[in-house]
C-alpha positions as CSV (number, residue, x, y, z in Angstrom):
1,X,-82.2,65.4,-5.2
2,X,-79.6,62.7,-4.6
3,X,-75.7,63.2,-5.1
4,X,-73.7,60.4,-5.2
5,X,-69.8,60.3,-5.2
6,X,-68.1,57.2,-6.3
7,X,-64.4,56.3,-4.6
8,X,-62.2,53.2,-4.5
9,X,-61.5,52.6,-8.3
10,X,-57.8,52.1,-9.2
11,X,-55.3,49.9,-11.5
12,X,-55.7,46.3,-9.6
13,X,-53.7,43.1,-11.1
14,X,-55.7,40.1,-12.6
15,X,-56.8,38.0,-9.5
16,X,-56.1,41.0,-6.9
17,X,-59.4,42.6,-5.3
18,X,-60.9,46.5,-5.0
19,X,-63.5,48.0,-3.1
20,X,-65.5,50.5,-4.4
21,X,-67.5,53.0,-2.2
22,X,-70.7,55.0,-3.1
23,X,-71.5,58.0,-0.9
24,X,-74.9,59.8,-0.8
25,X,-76.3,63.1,0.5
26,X,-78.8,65.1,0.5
27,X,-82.2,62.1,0.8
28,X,-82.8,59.3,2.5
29,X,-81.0,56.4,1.2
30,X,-82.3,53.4,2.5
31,X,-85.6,54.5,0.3
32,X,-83.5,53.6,-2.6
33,X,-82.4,50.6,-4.9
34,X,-78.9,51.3,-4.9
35,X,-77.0,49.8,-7.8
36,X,-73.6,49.8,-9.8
37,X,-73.0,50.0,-13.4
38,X,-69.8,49.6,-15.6
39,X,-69.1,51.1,-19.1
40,X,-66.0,49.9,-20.6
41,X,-63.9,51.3,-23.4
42,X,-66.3,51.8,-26.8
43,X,-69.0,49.5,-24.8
44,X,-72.2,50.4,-24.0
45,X,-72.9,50.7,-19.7
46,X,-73.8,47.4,-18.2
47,X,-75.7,47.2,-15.0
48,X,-73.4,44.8,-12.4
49,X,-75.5,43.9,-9.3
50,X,-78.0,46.3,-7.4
51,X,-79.5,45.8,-3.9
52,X,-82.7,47.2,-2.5
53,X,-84.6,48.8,0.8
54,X,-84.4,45.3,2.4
55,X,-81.1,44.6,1.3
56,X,-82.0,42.0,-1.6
57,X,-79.1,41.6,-4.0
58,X,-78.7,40.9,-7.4
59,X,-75.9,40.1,-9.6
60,X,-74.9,40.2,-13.4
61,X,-74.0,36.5,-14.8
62,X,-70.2,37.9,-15.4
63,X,-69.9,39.0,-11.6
64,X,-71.6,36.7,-9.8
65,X,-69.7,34.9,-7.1
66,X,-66.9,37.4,-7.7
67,X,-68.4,40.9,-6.8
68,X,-70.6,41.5,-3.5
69,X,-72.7,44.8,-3.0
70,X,-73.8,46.2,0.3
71,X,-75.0,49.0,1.6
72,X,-74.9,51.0,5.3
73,X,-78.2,52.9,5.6
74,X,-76.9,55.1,8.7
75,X,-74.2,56.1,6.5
76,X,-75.3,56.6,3.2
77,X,-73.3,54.4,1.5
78,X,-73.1,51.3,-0.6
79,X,-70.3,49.1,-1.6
80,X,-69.1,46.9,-4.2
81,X,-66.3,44.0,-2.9
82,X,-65.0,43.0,-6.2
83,X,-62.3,39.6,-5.8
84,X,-61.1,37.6,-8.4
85,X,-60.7,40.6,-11.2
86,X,-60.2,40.1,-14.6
87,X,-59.4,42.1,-17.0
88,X,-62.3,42.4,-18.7
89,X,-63.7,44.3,-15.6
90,X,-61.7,46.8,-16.9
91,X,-64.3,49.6,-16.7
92,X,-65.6,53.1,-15.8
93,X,-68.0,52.3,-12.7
94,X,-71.0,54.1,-12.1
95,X,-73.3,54.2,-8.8
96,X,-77.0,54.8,-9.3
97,X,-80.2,55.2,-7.4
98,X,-83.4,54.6,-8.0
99,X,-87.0,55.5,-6.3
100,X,-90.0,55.0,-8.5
101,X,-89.7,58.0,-11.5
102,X,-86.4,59.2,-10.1
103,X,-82.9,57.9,-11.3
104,X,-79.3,59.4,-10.1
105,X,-75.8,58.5,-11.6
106,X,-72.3,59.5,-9.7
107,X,-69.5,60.7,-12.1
108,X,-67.7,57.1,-12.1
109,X,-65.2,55.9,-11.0
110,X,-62.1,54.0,-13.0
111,X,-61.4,50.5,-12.7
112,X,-58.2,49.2,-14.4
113,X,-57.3,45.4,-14.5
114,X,-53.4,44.8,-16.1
115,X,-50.4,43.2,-15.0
């Protein structure tokens, strides 16, 4: 079993930056592809950029360049540096991880964008 606890979200202006923070317990989680998803308002969730055991990264089209995941294996954590934010990142943000049949979700965490 795998808890994750998301922190970092907050109201940002367009253009200003936020990191988000992931932190795990209770398995190993450099075992894991570690990811984050978004679900804004009366949207379906999105998947936004995931990285895995060897630290490979990938992005969504609408984040790429802009948002940069990472992850610290000795602490259980993973990241998401998001710069240049726009309001339609406007979002609930959701860690996840994933080991072959097994899939965990944090509770979110809220992302505003407004001036």
């Amino acid at each position: 079993q795998v808890q994750l606890v998301e922190s970092g979200g907050g109201l940002v202006q367009p253009g200003g930056s936020l990191r988000l923070s992931c932190a795990a317990s209770g398995s190993i989680l450099s075992m894991y592809v570690m990811g984050w998803y978004r679900q804004a308002p009366g949207k379906g969730r999105e998947w936004v950029a995931q990285i895995d055991p060897s630290g490979r990264s990938s992005y969504a089209d609408s984040v790429k360049g802009r948002f940069t995941i990472s992850r610290d294996n000795a602490k259980n954590t993973v990241s998401l540096q998001m710069n240049s934010l726009i309001s339609e990142d406007t979002a609930v943000y959701y860690c996840d991880a994933q080991r072959a049949q097994s899939h965990y979700w944090g509770q979110g965490t809220q992302v505003t964008v407004s001036s």
